[in-house]
N, C-alpha and C positions, 0 to 999 in steps of 0.2 A: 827050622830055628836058626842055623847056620846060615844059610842067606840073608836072615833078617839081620845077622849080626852082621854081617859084611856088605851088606847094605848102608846099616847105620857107622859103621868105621867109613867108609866110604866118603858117607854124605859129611861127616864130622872132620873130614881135610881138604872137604872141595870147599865149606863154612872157614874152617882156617887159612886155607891158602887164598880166598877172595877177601877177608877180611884183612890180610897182610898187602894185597896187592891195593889196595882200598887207601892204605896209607900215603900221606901225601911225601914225596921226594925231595921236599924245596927247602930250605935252610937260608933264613935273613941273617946271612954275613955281615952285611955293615948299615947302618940309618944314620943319616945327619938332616939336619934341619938349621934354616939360616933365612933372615930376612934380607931381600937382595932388591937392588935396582938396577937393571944391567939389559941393557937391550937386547945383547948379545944370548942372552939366556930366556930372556921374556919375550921378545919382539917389542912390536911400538902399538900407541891407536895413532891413529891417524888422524889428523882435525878436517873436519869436509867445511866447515861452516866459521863464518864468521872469519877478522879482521886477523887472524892466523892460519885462515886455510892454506892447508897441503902442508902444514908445520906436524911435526909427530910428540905425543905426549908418550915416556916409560911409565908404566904403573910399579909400584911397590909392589913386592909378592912374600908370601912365606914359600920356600922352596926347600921340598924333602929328596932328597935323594938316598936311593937304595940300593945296594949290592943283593941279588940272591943267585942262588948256586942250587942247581938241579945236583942232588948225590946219588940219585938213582942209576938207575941201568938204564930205563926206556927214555924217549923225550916227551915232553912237557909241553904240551898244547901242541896246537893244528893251525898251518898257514890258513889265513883267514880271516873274514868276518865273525865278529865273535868264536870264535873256537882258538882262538891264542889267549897267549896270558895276560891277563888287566889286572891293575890295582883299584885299589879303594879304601880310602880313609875314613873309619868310620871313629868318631870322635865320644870319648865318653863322656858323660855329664859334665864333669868340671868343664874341659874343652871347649866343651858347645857350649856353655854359659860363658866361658873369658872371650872366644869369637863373637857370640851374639851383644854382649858390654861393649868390647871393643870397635867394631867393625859394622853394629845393629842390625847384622846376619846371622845363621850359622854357615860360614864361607864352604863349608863341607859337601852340604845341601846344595847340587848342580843350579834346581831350582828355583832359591833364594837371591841369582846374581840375579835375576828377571830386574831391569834400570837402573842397576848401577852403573851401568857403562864399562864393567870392567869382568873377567869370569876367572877362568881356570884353565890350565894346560898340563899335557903329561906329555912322556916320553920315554917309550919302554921299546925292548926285545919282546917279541909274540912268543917265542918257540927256546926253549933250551934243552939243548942237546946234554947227552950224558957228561956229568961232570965239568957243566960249561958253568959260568957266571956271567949275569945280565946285569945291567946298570937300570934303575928305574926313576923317573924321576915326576915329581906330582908339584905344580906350583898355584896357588891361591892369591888371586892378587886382590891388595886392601886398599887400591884408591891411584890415585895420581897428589900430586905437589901441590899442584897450581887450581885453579879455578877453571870451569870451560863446562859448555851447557850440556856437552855431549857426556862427559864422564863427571856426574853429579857427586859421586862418591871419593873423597879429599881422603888422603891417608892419614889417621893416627897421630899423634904426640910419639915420637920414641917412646917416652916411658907405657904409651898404652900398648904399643908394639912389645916394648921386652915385657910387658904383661902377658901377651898371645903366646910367645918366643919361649915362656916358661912353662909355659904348659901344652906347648906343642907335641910332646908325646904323652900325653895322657890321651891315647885311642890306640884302634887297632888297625894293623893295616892288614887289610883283607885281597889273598888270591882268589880270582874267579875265573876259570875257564868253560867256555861253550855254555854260558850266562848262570852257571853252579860253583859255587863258593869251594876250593878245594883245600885252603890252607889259612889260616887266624893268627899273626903275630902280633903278640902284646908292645906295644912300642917300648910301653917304660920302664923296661928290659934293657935299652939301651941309650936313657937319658945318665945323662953326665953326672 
């Protein structure tokens, strides 16, 4: 009967201590969000065609950027293909109803740029070290200014824009390391 009980103590702190170490370390220090047109941040497309060839169009973008801080002890992802840290914005309803009005996507959806001529970029740290902070940054672009065959998709009114701009944290912005989800932060936690 004593083995069985020190057995079961046992098994009841190896369930504890894996269920603590189970928790994720990462803490979203800072989110902003800004509608930007800046080459210097987005890049260019480039026109192959037509009576402006080798001229470059900037597309408009929604642009998030983020601070997170590893508070743990161990580090946070694995140099690598897939095994470092990726974001991902996963939009709630409202969100993806004022993208799809706005923009007649859901711009979130990798999928959905398929002939717009225009897509999506990030830029992040894979790996954080104990106690380190990474900058991350995720940008959605909603069109170009001008007209041109290649990039069909024309950006917004302003005001359809500060339409998207206000409800740009209404989602969550989701960690995944080694392609499993390790951390959920609610954005509008951190709208203004």
């Amino acid at each position: 009967m004593r083995f069985c009980s020190i057995f079961i103590s046992l098994f009841m702190v190896l369930v504890f201590f894996s269920a603590c170490s189970a928790e994720s370390s990462l803490e979203l220090v800072d989110a902003n969000v800004d509608i930007v047109k800046d080459k210097n941040l987005l890049g260019s497309i480039g026109i192959t065609q037509g009576e402006r060839k080798g001229e470059e169009m900037v597309p408009t973008a929604l642009f998030y950027e983020f601070t997170i801080k590893n508070t743990g002890h161990k580090t946070v992802g694995i140099p690598g293909i897939d095994k470092g840290i990726e974001l991902k914005i996963e939009p709630k309803e409202e969100l993806k109803l004022a993208s799809e009005d706005v923009i007649g996507f859901n711009i979130y959806n990798p999928d959905d740029y398929y002939d717009s001529g225009v897509g999506f970029g990030q830029s992040f740290v894979s790996v954080l070290k104990s106690d380190q902070k990474g900058q991350y940054i995720l940008n959605y672009d909603l069109g170009v200014s001008e007209e041109n065959s290649q990039v069909p998709l024309l950006v917004p009114s302003k005001e359809k824009l500060d339409e998207l701009k206000k409800h740009s944290f209404n989602a969550f912005l989701i960690v995944i390391i080694d392609n499993q989800e390790i951390e959920r932060f609610d954005l509008e936690e951190f709208k203004d």
